[in-house]
Structures are given as structure tokens and as C-alpha cells.
C-alpha positions as CSV (number, residue, x, y, z in Angstrom):
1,X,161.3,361.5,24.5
2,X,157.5,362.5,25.3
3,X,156.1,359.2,24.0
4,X,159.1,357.5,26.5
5,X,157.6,359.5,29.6
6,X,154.5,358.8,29.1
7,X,155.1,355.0,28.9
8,X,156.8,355.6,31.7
9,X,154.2,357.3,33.9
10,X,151.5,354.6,32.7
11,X,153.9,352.1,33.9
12,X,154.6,353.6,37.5
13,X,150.3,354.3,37.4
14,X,149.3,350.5,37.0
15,X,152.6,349.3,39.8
16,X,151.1,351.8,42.4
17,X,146.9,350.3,41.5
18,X,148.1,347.1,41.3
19,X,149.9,347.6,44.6
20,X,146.9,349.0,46.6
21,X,144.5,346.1,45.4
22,X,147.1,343.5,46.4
23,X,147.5,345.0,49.7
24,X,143.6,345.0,50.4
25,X,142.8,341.3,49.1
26,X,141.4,341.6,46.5
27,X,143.0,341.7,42.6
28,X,139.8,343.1,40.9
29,X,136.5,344.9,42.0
30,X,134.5,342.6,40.2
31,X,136.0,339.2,41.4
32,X,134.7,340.7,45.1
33,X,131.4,341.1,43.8
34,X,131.6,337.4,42.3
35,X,133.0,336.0,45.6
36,X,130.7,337.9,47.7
37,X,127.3,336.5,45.0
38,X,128.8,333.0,45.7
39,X,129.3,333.3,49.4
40,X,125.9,334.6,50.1
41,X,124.1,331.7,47.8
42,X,126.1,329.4,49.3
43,X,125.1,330.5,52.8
44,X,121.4,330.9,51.9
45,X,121.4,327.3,50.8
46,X,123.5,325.9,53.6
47,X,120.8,327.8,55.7
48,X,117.5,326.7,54.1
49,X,119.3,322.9,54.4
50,X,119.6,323.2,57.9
51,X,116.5,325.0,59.0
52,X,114.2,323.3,56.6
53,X,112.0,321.1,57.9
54,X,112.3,316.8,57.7
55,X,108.8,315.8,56.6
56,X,108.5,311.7,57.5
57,X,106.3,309.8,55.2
58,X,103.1,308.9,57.3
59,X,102.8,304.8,58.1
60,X,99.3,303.9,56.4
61,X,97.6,300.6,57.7
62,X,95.1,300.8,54.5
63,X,98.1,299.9,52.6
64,X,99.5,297.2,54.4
65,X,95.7,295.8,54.9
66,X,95.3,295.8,51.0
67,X,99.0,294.3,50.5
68,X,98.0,291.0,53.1
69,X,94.7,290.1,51.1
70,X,96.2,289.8,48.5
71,X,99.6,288.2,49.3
72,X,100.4,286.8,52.3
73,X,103.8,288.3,54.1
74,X,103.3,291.4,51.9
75,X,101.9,293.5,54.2
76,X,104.2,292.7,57.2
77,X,106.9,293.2,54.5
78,X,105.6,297.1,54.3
79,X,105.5,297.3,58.0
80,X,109.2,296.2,58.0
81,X,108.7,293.1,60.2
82,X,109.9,290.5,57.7
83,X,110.7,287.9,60.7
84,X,107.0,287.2,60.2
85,X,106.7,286.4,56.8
86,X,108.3,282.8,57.3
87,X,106.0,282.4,59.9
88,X,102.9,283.5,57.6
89,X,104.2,281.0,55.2
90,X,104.7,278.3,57.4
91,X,101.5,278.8,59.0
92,X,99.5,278.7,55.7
93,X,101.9,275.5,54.3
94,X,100.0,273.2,57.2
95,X,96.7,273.7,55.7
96,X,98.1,273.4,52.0
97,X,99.6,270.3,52.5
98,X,96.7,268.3,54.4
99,X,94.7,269.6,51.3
100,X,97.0,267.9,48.7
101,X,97.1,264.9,51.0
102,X,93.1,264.8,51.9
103,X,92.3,265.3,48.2
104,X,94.6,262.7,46.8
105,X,92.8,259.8,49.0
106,X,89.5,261.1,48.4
107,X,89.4,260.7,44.9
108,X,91.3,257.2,45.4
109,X,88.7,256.3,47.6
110,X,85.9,257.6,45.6
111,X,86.9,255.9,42.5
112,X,87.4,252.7,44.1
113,X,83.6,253.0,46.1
114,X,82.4,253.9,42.5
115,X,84.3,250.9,40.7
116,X,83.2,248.3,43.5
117,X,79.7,249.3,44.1
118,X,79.1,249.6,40.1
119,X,80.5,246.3,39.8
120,X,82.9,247.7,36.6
121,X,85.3,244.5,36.4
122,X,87.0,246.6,33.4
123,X,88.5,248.9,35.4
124,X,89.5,247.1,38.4
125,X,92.6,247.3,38.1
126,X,92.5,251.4,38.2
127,X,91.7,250.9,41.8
128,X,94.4,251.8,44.1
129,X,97.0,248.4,45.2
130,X,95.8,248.7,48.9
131,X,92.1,249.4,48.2
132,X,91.4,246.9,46.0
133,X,90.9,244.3,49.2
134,X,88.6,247.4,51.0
135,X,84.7,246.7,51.3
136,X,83.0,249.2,49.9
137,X,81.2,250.0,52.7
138,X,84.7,251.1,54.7
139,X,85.1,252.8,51.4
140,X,82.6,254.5,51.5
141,X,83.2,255.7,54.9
142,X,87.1,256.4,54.6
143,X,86.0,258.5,51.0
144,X,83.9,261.1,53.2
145,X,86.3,261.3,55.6
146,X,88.9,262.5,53.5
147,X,86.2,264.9,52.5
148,X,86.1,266.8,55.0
149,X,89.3,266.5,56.3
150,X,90.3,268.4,52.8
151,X,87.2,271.2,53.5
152,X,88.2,271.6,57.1
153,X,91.9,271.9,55.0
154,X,90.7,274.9,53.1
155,X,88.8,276.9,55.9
156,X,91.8,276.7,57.6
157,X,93.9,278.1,55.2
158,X,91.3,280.8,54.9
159,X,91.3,281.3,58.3
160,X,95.1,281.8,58.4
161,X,94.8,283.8,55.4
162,X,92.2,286.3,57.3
163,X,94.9,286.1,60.4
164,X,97.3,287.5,58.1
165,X,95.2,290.4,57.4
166,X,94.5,290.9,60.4
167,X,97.9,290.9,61.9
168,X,99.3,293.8,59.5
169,X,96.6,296.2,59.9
170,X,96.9,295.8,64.2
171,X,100.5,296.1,63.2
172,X,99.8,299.1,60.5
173,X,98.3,301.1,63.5
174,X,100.6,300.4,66.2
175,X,103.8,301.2,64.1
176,X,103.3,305.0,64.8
177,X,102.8,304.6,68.5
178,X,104.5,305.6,71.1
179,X,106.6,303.2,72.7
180,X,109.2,305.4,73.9
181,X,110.4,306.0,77.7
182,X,107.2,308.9,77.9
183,X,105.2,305.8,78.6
184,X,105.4,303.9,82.2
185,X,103.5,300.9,83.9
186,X,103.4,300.9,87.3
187,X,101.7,297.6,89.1
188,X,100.7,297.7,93.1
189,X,99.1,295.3,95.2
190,X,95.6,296.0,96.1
191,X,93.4,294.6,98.7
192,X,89.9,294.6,98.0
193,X,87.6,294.8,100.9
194,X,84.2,293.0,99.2
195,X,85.7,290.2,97.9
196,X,88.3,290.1,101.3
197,X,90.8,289.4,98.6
198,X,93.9,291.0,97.0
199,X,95.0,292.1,93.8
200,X,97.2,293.8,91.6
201,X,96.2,297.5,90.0
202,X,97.6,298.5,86.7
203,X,98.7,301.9,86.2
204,X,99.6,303.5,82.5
205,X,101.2,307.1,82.9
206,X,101.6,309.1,79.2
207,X,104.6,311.9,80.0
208,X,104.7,314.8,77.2
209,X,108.2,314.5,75.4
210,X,108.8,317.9,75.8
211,X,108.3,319.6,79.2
212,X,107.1,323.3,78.6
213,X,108.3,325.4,81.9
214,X,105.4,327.9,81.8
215,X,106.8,331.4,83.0
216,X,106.3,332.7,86.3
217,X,103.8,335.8,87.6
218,X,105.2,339.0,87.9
219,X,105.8,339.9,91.6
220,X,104.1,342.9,92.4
């Protein structure tokens, strides 16, 4: 009879706890701990996400300078024009091809000047079909032609080579610039009185992004 009262009681104790932590929320003490840990690391993170700061990775023209010499298109490829780098090639595939084509006839020429003039009957017929007819004197003349034709062929391609270069470090420098609405150009007509003759005045005006309002004086 004691041990049934007893159960009893223990029974009615844990209805009326459970009770009172159903009605505030919560079913154990430490699940609120565990919920409350989460909900401030979660807010700590969600906080450091949106106040830390966005670092951008710095453009540097070095890079795309060393890219350029030593492929072509590779440094406007790093400076994320790559509408230039058909251009590049195109440029530099005039100069490649009146090489080939300069160089092929100058040795035709050459060998044929050195067959005629040398008088070597045995290897005649190594001359080329349409300059076997040539004098060797227009041979002569057409072989250094081609010449330098095909060395004006490679300065040119060096030249375009050195544009290339050039063109993605200018390029390298300006891609941090500002080129945003903060910059104006304003043009006026001018008049001036020595020459009695007009003109136009160019006017560049920088405008801070951000317009500080600096507070105003105490009245006294």
C-alpha cells in the first residue's frame, strides 16, 4: 500500500514538472542552453559575414606587361579585353606571312643567281620553271629585293610585337581608373585676343564619390 502511494506521488510529481516546462517552451534546461550556444554562433557568424570587409584583388600592369612579351594576346587576356586578342593576332599574321612569302623567293632567286652566274649546267634544272629564262643580272636584283622585303617582314612583326606590350601595360594602368560619372568634360568656345581667333577650352572636373557634409558652427 506504501510502495503504491509512493508510485503514485512520483507519478503526479513528474505530470505537474513536465507541465510547467511545456507551458514555458522549453522541454529541458539544457536544450535552452544548446539553442541559446547555437543561436548566438550563428548570429556572430551571420554578423562577421555581413560587416566584414570585401578586399578586391589589386589590377597589376607588371603582370600583364610580362604576360604580352612573352605571348601575344596574353596580357590583354589578364586585363579581360579579349576582343583584342584577334586583333593582336591578326596584326602580327601580316608580317608572318610576307616573311614566308619574301623568304621563299629569295632563296629561289638566290639559287638560281648562284646556278647561272657559276655556270653549274648540272643543276639547272633545280632552278625554279619561271627563272630559268631570268638574266642573272635581274636575278640578282629581284634576290635582294626579296631580302629586304623579308627583314623589313621581321622588324615589323617586332614592332607589332613591342605594340602589344605596349598596349596592355597602358591598358594594365588605366583598368583601375576612374571612369565613373565623378568625372565630367566640359568644352566652351574661346576667343583668343592675340591670335584674333577662336577656340575651344577643355575642361576636366574630378567630383569626390562621396560628399562629406562638414557640420555646422555652434551659434553662440
Amino acid at each position: 500500500m506504501k510502495v503504491s502511494i509512493t508510485i503514485f506521488g512520483i507519478i503526479i510529481f513528474l505530470n505537474t514538472v513536465s507541465t510547467a516546462f511545456s507551458r514555458n517552451g522549453s522541454s529541458l534546461p539544457g536544450s535552452n542552453i544548446h539553442e541559446k550556444f547555437l543561436m548566438d554562433t550563428t548570429g556572430e557568424n551571420n554578423q562577421k559575414e555581413a560587416t566584414g570587409p570585401i578586399i578586391k584583388k589589386k589590377h597589376n600592369p607588371k603582370i600583364a606587361t610580362l604576360r604580352s612579351a612573352i605571348l601575344p594576346g596574353l596580357g590583354q587576356a589578364y586585363n579581360r579585353e579579349y576582343w583584342k586578342i584577334p586583333i593582336v593576332y591578326g596584326a602580327l599574321a601580316i608580317p608572318t606571312i610576307t616573311y614566308l612569302y619574301n623568304n621563299t623567293w629569295y632563296k629561289r632567286t638566290r639559287d638560281a643567281y648562284n646556278i647561272k652566274i657559276n655556270n653549274d649546267t648540272a643543276h639547272f634544272a633545280n632552278i625554279y620553271p619561271i627563272l630559268q629564262n631570268v638574266d642573272p643580272s635581274a636575278l640578282q636584283t629581284y634576290r635582294n629585293s626579296f631580302r629586304k622585303d623579308r627583314d623589313y617582314s621581321i622588324l615589323w612583326f617586332m614592332i607589332l610585337w613591342g605594340l602589344n606590350v605596349v598596349d596592355a601595360t597602358v591598358y594594365g594602368h588605366l583598368k583601375d581608373f576612374d571612369v565613373s560619372n565623378n568625372l565630367s568634360l566640359h568644352i566652351e568656345p574661346t576667343y583668343n585676343p592675340m591670335l584674333s581667333a577662336p577656340g575651344l577650352s577643355f575642361t576636366f572636373s574630378f567630383r569626390n564619390k562621396h560628399n562629406i557634409l562638414k557640420p555646422l558652427p555652434d551659434a553662440r
